[in-house]
N, C-alpha and C positions, 0 to 999 in steps of 0.2 A: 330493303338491303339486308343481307343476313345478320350483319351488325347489330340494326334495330332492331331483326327479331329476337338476335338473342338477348338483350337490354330486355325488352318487352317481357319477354317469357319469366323473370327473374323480378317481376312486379306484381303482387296478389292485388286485386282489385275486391273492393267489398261490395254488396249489394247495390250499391248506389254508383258503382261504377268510381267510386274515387279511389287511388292509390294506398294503400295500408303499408307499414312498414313490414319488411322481411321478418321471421319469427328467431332467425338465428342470428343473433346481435356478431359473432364472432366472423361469419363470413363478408358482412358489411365492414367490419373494421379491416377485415383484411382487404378487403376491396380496396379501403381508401388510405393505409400507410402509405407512404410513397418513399423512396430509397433515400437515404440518407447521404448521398455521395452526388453533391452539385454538379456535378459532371458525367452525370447518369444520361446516356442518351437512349436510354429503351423507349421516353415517350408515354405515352398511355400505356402500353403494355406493361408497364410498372405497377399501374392499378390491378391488374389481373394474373397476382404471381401464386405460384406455385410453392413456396415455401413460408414459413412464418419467423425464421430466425436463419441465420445467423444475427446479433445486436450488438453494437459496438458502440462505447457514450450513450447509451439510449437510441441510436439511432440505425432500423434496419437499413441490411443492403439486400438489394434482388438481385444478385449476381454476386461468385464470384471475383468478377473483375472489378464491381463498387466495391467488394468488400475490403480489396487488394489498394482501390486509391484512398478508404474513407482510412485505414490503416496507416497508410503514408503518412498523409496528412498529419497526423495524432501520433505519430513519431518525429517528422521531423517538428514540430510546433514542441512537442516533450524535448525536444534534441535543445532546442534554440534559449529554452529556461535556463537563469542560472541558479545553480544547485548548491553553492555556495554561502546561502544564506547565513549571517549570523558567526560564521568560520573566522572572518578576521576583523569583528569586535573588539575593540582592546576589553582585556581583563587584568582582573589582578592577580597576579600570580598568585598559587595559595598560600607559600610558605610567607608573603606578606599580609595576608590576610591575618594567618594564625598567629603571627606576631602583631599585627594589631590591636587585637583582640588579648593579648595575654596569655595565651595558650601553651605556646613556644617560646624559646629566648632566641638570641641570635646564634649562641654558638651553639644548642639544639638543632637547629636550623642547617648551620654550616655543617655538622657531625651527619647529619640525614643526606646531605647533599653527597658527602665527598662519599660513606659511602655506596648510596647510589652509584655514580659514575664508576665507580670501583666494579661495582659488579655487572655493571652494565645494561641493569634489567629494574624493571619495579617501576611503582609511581613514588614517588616524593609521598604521598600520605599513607601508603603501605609500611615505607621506612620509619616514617615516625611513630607508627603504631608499634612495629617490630622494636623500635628502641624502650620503647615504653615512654616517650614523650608528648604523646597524645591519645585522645583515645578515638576509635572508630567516630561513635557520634560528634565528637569536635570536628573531625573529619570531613565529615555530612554535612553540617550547619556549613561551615565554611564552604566547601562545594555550594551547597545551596545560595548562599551569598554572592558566590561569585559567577551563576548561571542564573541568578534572579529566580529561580522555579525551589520547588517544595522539596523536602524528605518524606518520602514514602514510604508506607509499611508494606509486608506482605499480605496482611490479615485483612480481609479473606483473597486470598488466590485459590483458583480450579484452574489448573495450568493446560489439562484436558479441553477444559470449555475455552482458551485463549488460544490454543493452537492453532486455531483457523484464522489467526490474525495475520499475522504474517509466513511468508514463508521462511523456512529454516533457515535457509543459507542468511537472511537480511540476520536475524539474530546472531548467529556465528559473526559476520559481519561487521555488525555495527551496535553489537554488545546491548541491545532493546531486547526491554522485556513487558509482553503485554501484560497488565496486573490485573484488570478487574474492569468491568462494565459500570458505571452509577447510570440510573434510570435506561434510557436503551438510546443516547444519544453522545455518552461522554465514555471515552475512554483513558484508563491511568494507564501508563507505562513509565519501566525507571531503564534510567542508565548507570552506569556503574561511577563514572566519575566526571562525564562532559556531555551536553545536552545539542541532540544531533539535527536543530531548525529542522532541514532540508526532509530527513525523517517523517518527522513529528507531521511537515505539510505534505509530504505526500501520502502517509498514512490517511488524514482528513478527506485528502481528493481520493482515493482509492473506494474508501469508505462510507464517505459521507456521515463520519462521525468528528464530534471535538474532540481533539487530544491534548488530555494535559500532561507533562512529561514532569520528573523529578528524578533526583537520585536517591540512591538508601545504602545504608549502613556495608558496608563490606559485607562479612560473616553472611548477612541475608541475604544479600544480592547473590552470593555465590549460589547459595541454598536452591532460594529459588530458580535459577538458573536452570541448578543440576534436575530438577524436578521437572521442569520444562523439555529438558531434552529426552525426558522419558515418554512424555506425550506423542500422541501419531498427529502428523502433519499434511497439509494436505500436497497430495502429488505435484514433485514442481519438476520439471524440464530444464533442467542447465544448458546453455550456449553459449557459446563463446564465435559470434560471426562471423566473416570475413569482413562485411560492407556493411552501409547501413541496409542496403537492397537484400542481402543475404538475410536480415532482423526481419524487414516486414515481410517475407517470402514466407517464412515460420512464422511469424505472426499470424499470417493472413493463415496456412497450412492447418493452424491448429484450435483456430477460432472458426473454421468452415468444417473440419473433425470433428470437432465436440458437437457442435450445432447449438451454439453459446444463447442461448437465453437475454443473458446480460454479460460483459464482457468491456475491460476498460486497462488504460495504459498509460503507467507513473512513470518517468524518471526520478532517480536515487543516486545520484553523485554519479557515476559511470555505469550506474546499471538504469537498467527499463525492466519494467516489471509487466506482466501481464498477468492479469488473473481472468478466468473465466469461470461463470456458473450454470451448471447445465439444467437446472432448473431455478422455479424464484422462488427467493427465503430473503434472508436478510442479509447485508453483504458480508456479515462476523457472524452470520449463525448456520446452525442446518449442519448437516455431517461433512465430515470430511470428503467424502465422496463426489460429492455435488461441486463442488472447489478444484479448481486443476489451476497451477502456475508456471508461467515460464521466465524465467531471470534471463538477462542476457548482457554480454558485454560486446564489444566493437575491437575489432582490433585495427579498424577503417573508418573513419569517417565519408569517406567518398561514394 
């Protein structure tokens, strides 16, 4: 059958007439990947594909149209998470904190409140700093108290080498700032005054790095900030959907464009994040180039 022969012809035989392995390890492995989408009906023909990528979670598609259900999937499964982690905590308010502690009096306190509301804008520890009744660092220990996580410095930040953590818009955002790699498994990042769970775990999943979050001082968080938005970031896609079918239509669109290597998909409060790499490096490192994102919101769930 020509089947056999072709099987046959694609087997070197050594002197003694037994079976030797192929010399090109990479065509064997592409032989035996099989599609990553349970509801692949190619069949055997799946063994014998013609492409080596698109990869989504780890896992190829031989079509197209897998690539379009493995995408689903990994949208609605990200859809059905709740993203709310951590959000309604009781905490302790801070201006009882800093009166716990000694920091503040009560009509300190009251003075900072009223005028807040007056002006309509500001945090309650920006006020107190402004009044001269506190100072930034009291500020911070307190935050830090009442989010259970650290005060973080800036030193050392390369705001350059962190750009490729997230994309821009999550920082405009959701006020995260990546700080610094330790070893090549942990990453620090601060927030400015409220520590964002849902974040920090989809960072992790994205990644596959630890994050440990904290907040820092005013004055520096601003700093660094402004430092940060001076960095090039890597190319991100805004959307804003109609449907959820409109999300994975562009999903699937632009992960079968690139011809994604690796390629994987967060939700973030109302947004989904998509990042893909068009070649392999490390999922925070390698040029910006290599990195392509696309953010998206729903204006349908249906």
């Amino acid at each position: 059958m020509p089947i056999l022969r072709l099987r046959q012809s694609n087997i070197a035989r050594s002197k003694a007439g037994e079976p030797r392995p192929l010399q090109n390890s990479t065509v064997l492995s592409g032989l035996s990947q099989q599609c990553g989408n349970p509801g692949c009906r190619s069949g055997w023909m799946k063994l014998w594909r013609s492409r080596q990528v698109p990869v989504l979670d780890g896992k190829w598609a031989c079509s197209k149209e897998c690539m379009w259900q493995m995408t689903q999937r990994t949208v609605l499964h990200e859809a059905d998470q709740n993203t709310s982690i951590g959000h309604y905590r009781h905490r302790v308010p801070l201006g009882l904190l800093l009166l716990s502690r000694g920091t503040i009096t009560h009509a300190q306190l009251r003075r900072a409140l009223v005028l807040q509301k007056k002006a309509g804008e500001g945090r309650l520890g920006e006020w107190l700093v402004r009044q001269q009744f506190a100072e930034e660092e009291d500020i911070a220990r307190a935050l830090s108290a009442q989010w259970n996580c650290p005060v973080l410095t800036a030193i050392p930040h390369d705001p350059f080498a962190m750009a490729n953590i997230f994309p821009r818009i999550m920082i405009d955002t959701f006020g995260v700032i990546p700080l610094r790699l330790a070893g090549k498994h942990l990453l620090y990042v601060a927030f400015e005054d409220r520590i964002d769970r849902s974040l920090v775990l989809a960072a992790e999943r994205m990644l596959g790095l630890k994050v440990e979050a904290g907040v820092m001082r005013d004055a520096e968080y601003r700093s660094v900030r402004q430092q940060m938005m001076r960095a090039q970031f890597p190319k991100t896609r805004l959307l804003a959907a109609e449907n959820m079918r409109g999300m994975i239509h562009a999903f699937t669109a632009l992960i079968e464009e690139c011809k994604a290597v690796r390629s994987q998909i967060v939700r973030v409060h109302d947004y989904f994040w998509l990042r893909i790499w068009r070649q392999n490096s490390e999922a925070w490192n390698g040029s910006s180039e290599n990195i392509e994102d696309m953010v998206c919101t729903l204006a349908s769930k249906d």
